[in-house]
C-alpha positions as CSV (number, residue, x, y, z in Angstrom):
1,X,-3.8,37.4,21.9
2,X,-5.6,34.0,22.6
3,X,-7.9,34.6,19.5
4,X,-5.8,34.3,16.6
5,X,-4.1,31.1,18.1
6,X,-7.7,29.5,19.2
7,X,-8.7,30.3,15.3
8,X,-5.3,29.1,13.7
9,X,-6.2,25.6,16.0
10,X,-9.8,25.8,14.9
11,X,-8.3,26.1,11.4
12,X,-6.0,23.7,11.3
13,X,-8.3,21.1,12.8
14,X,-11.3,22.1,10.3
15,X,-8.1,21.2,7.5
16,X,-7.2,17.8,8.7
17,X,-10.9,16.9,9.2
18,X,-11.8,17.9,5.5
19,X,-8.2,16.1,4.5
20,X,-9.2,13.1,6.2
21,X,-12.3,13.2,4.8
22,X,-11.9,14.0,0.8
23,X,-9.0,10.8,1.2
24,X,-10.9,8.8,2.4
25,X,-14.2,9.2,0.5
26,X,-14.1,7.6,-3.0
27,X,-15.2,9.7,-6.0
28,X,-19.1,8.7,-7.2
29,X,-18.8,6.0,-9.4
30,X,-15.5,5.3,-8.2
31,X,-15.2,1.9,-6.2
32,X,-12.6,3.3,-3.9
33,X,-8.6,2.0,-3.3
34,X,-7.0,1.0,-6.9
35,X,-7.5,3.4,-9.8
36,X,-8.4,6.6,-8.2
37,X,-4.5,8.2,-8.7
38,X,-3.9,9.9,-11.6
39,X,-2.2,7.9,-14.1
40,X,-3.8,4.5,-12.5
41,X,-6.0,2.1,-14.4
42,X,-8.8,0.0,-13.0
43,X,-8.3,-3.8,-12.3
44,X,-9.8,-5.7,-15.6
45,X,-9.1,-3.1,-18.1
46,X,-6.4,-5.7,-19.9
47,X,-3.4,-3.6,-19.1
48,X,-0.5,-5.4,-18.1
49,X,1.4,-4.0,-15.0
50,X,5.2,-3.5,-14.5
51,X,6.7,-4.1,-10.7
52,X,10.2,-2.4,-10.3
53,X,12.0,-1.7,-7.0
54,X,12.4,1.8,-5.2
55,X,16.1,1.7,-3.8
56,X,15.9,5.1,-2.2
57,X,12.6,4.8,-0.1
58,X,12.1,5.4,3.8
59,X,11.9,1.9,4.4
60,X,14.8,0.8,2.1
61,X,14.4,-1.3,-1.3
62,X,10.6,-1.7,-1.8
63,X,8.7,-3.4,-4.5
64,X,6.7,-0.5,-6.5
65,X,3.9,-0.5,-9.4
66,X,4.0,1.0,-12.7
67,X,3.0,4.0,-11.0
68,X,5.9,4.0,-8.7
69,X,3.3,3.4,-5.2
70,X,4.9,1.0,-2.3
71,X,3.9,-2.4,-2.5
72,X,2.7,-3.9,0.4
73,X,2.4,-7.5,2.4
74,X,0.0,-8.3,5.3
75,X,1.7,-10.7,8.2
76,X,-2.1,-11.8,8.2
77,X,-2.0,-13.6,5.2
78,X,-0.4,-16.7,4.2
79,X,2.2,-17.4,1.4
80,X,2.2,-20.8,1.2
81,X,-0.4,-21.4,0.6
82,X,-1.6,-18.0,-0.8
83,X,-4.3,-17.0,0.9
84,X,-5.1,-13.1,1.3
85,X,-7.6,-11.9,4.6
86,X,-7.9,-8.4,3.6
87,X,-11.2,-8.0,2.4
88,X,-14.4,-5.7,2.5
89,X,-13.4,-2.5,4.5
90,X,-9.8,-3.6,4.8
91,X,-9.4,-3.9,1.2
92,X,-10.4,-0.3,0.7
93,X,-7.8,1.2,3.0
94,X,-5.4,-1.8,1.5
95,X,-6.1,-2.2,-1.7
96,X,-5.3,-5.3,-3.9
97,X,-2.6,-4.9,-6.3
98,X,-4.3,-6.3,-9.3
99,X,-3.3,-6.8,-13.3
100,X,-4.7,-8.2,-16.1
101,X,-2.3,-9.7,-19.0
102,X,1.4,-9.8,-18.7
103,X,3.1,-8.8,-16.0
104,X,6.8,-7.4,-16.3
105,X,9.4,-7.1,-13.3
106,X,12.4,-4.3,-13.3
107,X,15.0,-5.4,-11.2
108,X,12.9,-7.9,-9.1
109,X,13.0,-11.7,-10.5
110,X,10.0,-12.8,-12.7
111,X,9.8,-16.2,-11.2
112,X,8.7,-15.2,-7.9
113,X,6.0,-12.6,-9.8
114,X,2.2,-14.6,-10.1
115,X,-1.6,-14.4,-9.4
116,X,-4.3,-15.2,-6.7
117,X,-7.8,-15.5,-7.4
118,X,-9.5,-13.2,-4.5
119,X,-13.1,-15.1,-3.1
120,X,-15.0,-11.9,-3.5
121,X,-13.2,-12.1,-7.5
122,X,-10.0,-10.6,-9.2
123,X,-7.1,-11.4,-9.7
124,X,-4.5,-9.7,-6.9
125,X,-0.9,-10.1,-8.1
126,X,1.8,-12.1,-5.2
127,X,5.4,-11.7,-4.7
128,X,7.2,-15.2,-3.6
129,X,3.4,-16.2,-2.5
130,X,2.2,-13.1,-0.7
131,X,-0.5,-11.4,-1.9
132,X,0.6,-7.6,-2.6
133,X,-1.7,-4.3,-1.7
134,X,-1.0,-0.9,-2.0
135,X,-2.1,1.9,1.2
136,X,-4.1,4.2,0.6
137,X,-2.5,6.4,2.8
138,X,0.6,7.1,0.5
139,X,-0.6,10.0,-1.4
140,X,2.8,10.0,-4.0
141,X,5.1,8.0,-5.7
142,X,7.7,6.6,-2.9
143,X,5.3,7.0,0.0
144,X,5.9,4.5,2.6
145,X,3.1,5.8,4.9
146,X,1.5,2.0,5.9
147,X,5.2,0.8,6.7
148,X,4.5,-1.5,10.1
149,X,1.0,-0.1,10.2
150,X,-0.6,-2.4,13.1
151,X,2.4,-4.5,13.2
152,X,1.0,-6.1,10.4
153,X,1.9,-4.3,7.4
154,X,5.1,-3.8,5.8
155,X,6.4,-2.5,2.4
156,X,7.6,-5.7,0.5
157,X,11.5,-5.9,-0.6
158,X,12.3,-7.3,-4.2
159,X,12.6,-11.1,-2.8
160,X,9.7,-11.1,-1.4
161,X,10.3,-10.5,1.7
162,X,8.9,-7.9,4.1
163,X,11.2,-4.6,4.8
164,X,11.9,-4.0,8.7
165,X,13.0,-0.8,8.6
166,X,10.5,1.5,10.1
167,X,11.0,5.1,9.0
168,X,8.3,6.5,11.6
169,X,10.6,6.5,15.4
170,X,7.4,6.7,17.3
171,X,4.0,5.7,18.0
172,X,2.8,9.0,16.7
173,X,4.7,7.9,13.0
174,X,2.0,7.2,10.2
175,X,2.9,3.6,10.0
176,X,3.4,3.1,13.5
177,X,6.3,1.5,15.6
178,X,6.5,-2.2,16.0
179,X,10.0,-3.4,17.5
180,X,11.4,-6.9,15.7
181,X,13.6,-9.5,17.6
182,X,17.5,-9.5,16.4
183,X,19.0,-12.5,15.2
């Protein structure tokens, strides 16, 4: 009786491994982080982008991109004035939300909507001064998987401001648990 549960465990752990591995491996030829989802275009390629809001999301109202991927802001970085610290490995895991052209809001207003010139180049968009990533961790549209990730990252709301609601009730959640003072 011990043998088919020991293999369903051996199984199941030979799963996630190659999970964890095909998702985080880029493609050859692919840079990793921003335009490996279907549907997703590479930074530079002059298309404009379109940020919208979510409303029905895990962690409430959250900023989105024209693919409809969770928008995300780093308590590491500074919005006044913008500066971003995610860079090298980091930025692979949290990749720069980037356009080139004309960017459009849905629902979110324009004026807080601009661009940062990254030091390692690019342009990454901001939202009311913070510099705005996507996780590679959220696999679909909607995904708030990074939500309080380290206690430092958090899906962004349409003002700019970072969303407190954690939709993961313990430290075994995907984005973690980080408790925030009331008041």
């Amino acid at each position: 009786m011990d043998a088919p549960r020991t293999m369903r465990l051996y199984l199941a752990g030979g799963a996630a491994a190659l999970l964890t591995t095909v998702g985080c491996t880029p493609d050859e030829g692919s840079p990793g982080g921003y335009g490996d989802r279907p549907g997703e275009t590479e930074p530079g390629e002059g298309v404009s982008a379109t940020l919208s809001v979510a409303e029905d999301t895990q962690a409430g109202p959250v900023v989105t991109d024209a693919d409809g991927y969770t928008l995300y802001v780093s308590t590491a970085d500074s919005a006044n004035p913008t500066v971003s610290t995610c860079t090298a490995d980091c930025a692979e895991q949290w990749p720069p939300a980037t356009a080139e052209g004309e960017v459009t809001t849905e629902g979110i207003d324009a004026s807080l909507v601009d661009s940062y010139q990254r030091p390692e180049g690019g342009t990454q968009l901001t939202l009311a001064g913070w510099p705005l990533y996507r996780f590679s961790g959220d696999v679909d549209p909607g995904d708030v998987n990074g939500q309080g990730a380290d206690g430092v990252w958090f899906a962004v709301g349409p003002q700019g401001t970072r969303s407190e609601v954690l939709p993961h009730p313990s430290p075994e959640g995907t984005g973690g648990y980080v408790e925030f003072p009331q008041g």
